[in-house]
N, C-alpha and C positions, 0 to 999 in steps of 0.2 A: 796579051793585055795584062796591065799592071793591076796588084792590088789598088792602089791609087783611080787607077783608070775605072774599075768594078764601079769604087764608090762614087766616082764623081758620075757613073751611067744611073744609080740608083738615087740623085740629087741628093747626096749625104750632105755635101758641103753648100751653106747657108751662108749669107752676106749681109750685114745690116749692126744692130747692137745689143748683142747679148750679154744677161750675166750668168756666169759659170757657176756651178755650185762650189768652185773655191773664194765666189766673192766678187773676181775680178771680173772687169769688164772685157769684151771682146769683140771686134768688127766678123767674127768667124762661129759659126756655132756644128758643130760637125753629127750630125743626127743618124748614127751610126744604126740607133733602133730601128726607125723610119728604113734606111737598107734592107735592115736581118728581118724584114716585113715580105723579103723577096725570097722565098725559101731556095733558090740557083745562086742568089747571095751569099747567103747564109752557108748555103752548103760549101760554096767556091773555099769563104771563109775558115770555114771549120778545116777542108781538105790542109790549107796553107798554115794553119795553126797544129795538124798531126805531130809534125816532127815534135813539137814541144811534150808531149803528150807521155811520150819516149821516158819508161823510166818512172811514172808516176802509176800512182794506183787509184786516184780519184780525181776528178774536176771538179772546181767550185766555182762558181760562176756570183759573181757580186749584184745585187738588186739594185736596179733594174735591168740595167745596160748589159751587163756580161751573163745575165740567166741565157738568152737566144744561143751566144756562142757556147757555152757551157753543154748547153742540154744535146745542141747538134754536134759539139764533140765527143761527148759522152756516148752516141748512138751510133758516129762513124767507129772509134776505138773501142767501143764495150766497156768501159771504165766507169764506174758509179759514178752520182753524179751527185754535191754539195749545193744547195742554194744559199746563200749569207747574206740575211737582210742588213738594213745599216743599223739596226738596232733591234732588242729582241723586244719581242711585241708583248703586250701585258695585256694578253689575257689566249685562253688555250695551254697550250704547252709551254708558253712563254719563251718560246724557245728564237735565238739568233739564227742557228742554223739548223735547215732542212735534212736529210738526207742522212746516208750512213756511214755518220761521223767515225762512230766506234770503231770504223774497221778501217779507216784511213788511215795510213802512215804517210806516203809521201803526195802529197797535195797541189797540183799545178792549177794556180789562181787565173782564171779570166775577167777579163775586164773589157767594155767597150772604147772606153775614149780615157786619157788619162791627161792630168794638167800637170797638179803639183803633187800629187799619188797621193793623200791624207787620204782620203775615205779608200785607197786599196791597201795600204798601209795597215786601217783600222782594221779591216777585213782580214788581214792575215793575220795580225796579233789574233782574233778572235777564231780562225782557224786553229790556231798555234795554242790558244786554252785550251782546246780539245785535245791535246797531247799528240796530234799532226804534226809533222816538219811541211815548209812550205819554202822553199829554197827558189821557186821560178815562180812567175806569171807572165803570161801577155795580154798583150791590149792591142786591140785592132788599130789602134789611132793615138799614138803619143804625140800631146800639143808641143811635148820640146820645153818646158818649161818648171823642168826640176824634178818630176814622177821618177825617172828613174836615176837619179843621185839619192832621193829620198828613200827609193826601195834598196837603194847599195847600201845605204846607213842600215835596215836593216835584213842585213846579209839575206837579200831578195835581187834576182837576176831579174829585170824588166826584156820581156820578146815583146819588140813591135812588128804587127806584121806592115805596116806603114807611120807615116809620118805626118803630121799637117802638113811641114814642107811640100811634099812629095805630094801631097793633096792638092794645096795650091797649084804646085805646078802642072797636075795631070789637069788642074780647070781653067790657068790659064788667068787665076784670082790673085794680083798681086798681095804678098805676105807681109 
């Protein structure tokens, strides 16, 4: 069974009209949360996201969507684990990011679903204030629509472990 096939068994992939938090509009809305709600999902997920993993000394997982995969990779590899909201909250610590920044060097970014990658994008710059290098991420679900040319600008490797494509087709949902 395909990643693809996982998600479309977990009713990830949604049909009707959505808008994306890049703005646009979409007949497709892909609710990767709603899946990682299936902890044999989630886990499935994390196992096929290890290899990324390789080579990094912490995981940070972007708020909301990539905390689920984050935290379940961090607990299969032993690797601390980053939370990065989308903005640092004003009031507490005031802090962007959760977790043990300090001692992060090399930083492999999770994300659930990715469009045009600006808010994964924002997420690493703001890793990368922490004086982390952050050279890879993946995203369970790249819509195909610029995420990762946008992470190539900045010198960021986009890992999908699937595709909308490939979602469609495992549903049988014309694209």
């Amino acid at each position: 069974m395909t990643l693809a096939d996982l998600l479309h068994d977990a009713d990830a992939l949604r049909t009707g009209e959505f808008e994306l938090a890049s703005g646009e509009t979409s007949p497709y809305y892909v609710d990767v949360k709603h899946a990682c709600s299936n902890p044999s999902v989630l886990r499935a997920l994390a196992q096929h996201a290890q290899v990324y993993a390789v080579g990094h000394d912490a995981i940070a997982g972007t708020a909301l969507g990539g905390v689920p995969l984050a935290v379940q990779l961090g607990v299969e590899t032993g690797h601390p684990i980053l939370l990065v909201r989308g903005e640092a909250k004003d009031y507490g610590t005031g802090s962007r990011i959760e977790g043990p920044v300090d001692d992060a060097e090399e930083v492999l970014m999770v994300e659930d679903v990715t469009t045009t990658g600006q808010s994964l994008r924002e997420a690493v710059e703001a890793v990368r204030d922490t004086g982390a290098s952050v050279a890879h991420a993946v995203t369970i679900v790249d819509r195909e629509e610029g995420a990762r040319e946008l992470l190539t600008e900045a010198d960021v490797a986009l890992h999908a472990l699937t595709t909308l494509s490939e979602l469609t087709d495992a549903t049988g949902v014309e694209p």
